[in-house]
N, C-alpha and C positions, 0 to 999 in steps of 0.2 A: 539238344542234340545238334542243332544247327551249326550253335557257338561253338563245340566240341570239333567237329567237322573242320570249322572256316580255320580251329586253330591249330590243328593237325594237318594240313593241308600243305606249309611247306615241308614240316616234316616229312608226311608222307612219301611227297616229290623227291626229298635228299636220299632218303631209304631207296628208293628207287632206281635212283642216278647212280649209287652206289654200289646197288648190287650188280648191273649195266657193268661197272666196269670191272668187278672181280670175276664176271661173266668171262669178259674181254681178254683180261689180263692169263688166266688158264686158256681159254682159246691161243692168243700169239705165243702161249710157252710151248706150245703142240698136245694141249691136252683134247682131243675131237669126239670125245664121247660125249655129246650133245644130251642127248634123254639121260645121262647123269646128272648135268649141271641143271636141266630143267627142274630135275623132282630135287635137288641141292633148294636150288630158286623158291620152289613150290613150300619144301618143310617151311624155309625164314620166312617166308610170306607168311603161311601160316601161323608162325611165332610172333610175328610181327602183330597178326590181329588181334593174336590173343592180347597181345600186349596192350593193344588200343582198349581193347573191349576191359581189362581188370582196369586201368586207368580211365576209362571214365565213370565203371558201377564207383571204384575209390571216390570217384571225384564228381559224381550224380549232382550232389546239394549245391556246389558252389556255381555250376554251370547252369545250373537252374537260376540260381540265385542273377546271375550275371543277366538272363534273358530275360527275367521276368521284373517289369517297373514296379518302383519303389511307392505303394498307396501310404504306409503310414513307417511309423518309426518302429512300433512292432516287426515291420517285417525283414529289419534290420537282423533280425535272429537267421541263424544257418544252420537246418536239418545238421544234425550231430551224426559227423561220419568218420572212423578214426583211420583218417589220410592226414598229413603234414599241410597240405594247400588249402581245404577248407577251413583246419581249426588254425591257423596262422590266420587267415579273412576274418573268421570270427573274431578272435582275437583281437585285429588291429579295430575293426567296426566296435567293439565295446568300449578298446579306449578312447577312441576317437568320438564315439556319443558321451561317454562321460566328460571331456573334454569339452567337447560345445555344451553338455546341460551345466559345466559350472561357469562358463563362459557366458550361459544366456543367464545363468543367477545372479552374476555378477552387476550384468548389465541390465538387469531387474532393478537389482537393490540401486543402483544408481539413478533409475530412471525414478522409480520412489522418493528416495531422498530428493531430487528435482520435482517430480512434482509438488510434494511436499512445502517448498521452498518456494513455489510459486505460489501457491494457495495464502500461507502466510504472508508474503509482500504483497498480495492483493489485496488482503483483507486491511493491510498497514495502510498499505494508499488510500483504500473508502476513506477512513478517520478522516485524516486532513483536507479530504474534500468537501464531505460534509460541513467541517469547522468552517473552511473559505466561502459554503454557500451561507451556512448561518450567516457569517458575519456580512458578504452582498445584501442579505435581503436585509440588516438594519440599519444597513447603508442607505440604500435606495436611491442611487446617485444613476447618471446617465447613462454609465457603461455598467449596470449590471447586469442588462440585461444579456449582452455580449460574454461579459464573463461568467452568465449562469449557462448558455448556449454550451462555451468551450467546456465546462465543468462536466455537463452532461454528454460529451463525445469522449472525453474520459473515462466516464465513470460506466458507458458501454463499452471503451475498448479492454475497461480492466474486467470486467463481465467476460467477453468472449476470450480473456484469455486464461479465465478462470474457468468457465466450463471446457473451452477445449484440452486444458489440461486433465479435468475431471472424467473426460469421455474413455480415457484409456481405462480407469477404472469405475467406470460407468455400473457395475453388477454390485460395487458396495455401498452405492450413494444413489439407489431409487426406493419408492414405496409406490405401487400401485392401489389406486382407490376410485370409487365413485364421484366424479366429478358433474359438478352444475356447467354444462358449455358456457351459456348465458353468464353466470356467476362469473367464470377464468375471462372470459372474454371484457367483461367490464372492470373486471379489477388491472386487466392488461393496461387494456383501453386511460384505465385513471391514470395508473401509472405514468403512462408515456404522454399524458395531458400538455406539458410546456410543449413540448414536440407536436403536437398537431396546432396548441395557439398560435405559436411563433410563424408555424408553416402556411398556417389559415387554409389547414385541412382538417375535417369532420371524419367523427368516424360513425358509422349507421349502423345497427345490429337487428338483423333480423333473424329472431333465432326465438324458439320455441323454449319459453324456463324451463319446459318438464324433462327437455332432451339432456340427458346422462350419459357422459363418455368413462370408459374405462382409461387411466394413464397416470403418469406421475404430477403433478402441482406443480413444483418446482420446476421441471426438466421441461414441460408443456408450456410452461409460461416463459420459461424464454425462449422456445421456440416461434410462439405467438410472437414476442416482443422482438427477435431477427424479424418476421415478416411486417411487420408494423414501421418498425425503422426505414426498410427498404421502399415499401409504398408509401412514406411520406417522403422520401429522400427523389424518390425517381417521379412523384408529382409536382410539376413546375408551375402548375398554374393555382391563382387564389380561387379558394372556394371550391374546390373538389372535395371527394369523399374519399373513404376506406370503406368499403360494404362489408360486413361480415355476415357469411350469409349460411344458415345452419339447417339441415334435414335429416330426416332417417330414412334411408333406404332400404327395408327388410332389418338385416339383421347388424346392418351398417348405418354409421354415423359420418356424417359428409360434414367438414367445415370448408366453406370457402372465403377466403381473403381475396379482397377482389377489390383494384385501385383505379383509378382513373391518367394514368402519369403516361411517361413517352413509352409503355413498351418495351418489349425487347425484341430484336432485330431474329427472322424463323432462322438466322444461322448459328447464332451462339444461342438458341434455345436446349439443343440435347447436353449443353457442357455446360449447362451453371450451376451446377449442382458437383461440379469437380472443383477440387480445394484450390484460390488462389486464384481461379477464373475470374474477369475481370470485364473480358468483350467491349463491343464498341461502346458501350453505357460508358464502362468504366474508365476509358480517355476523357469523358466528356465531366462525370463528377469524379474529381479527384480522390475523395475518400474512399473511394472503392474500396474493398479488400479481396474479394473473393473470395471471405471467409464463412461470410454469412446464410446462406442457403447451403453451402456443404455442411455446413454443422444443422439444421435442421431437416436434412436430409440423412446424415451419421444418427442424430437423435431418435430422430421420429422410427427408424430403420431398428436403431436398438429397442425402444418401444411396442415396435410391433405394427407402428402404422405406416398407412401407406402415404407418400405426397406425387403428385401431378401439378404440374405446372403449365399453363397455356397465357400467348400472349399476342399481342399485336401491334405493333407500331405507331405511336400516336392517339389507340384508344386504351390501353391498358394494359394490366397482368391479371391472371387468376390464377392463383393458390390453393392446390386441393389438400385438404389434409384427409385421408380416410381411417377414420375409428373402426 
């Protein structure tokens, strides 16, 4: 009604202004019978109202529609009222939503085919790396170990940007199951073994065999192996650990990743878990991505679990993961 009001309002005014002056105009011709021209005045007013009043019952749906915010695309529909202004509205909103739904299929199917295309050239590049590590270790010459280091910053960069691609369609590529914590944690753990030698960092498990997390294998285990990278990468001194440190809480399963390294600064603590964030760590080692905790944070989130992160500067980070 509001809408209706604010938009009749100059009208109203010009109606007004104009009867003023046919008032005027018989006035200076010497027409002085005044209580004629008033009840003249009084009938068109009253014409006038009516006229408002059939004009907005006509046009109810669309001035509702105009006041009332837009919750879903459903509500894009307009009460069916046979006036020219609402079903013209209707009208243009249905082509204009068909419009954007072939324009978003459009750009569906292309994002498909790209990811598509990703997943393929990731899997092309593993091959050859694998072949260049066979062939280092039956070398065994000075620098393999250097070139088995760079081999493995590869073979995670082409990891995260195989699952980052994956996460969009994350609902067709999981399997929820009964998982050993213990068990994912140590086959992490083996996995990432050059990385902790090289670093002459340990990892320590204190974690109960019997405790069973519900999650996916796959998707879990690279989320472990982002935080594992990270707490070896951000501990600079020899001889530190990784703690992985496992409990149940009632009807919760708490993991924590818990490193000994520099820390992170309490001001880029609420933003590292935003994609690309990088903070003052991230001037200091160059590899940074600011990839890495937003995807296990994107992950864990699709999952269903929860993560918390606490740190401190020069004594360490701790990684909550909650089942």
């Amino acid at each position: 009604m509001k809408l209706f009001v604010r938009d009749h309002l100059s009208l109203t005014f010009v109606y007004f202004i104009q009867l003023l002056v046919v008032a005027l105009l018989f006035w200076l011709d010497g027409y002085e019978n005044l209580t004629v021209m008033l009840y003249a005045c009084f009938l068109s007013t009253c014409f006038y109202i009516g006229y408002l009043c059939y004009r907005y019952v006509t046009n109810r749906s669309f001035y509702r529609r105009l006041a009332k915010p837009l919750l879903s695309l459903d509500d894009l529909e307009i009460e069916h009222q046979s006036a020219p202004l609402p079903e013209s509205l209707d009208r243009l909103q249905k082509q204009q939503f068909q419009f954007y739904q072939q324009e978003i299929y459009n750009y569906k199917h292309k994002l498909d085919h790209h990811i598509q295309f990703i997943n393929q050239w990731v899997h092309q590049m593993k091959t050859p790396l694998s072949v260049i590590h066979l062939i280092i270790k039956e070398l065994g010459d000075s620098h393999s170990d250097s070139i088995d280091e760079e081999l493995d910053r590869l073979k995670k960069g082409l990891e995260m940007i195989l699952y980052s691609s994956r996460l969009e369609t994350f609902e067709r590529d999981f399997h929820v199951e009964s998982l050993s914590l213990e068990t994912i944690i140590r086959t992490v753990t083996s996995a990432q073994k050059r990385l902790f030698i090289r670093n002459r960092v340990y990892p320590e498990l204190v974690i109960d065999p019997s405790i069973k997390v519900t999650s996916d294998e796959k998707w879990l285990s690279f989320v472990l192996s982002q935080l594992v990278t990270n707490a070896v990468k951000y501990t600079t001194e020899k001889g530190k650990k990784v703690i992985f440190q496992g409990m149940q809480m009632g009807n919760r399963t708490i993991l924590e990743v818990i490193d000994e390294g520099v820390g992170i600064p309490k001001s880029d603590v609420p933003r590292v878990f935003d994609p690309y964030f990088t903070g003052e760590n991230g001037r200091e080692f160059q590899e940074s991505t600011g990839m890495g905790l937003y995807l296990v944070k994107e992950i864990c989130d699709k999952l269903g679990h929860e993560v918390e992160i606490e740190s401190e500067v020069a004594i360490g980070t701790t990684v909550r993961i909650i089942f």
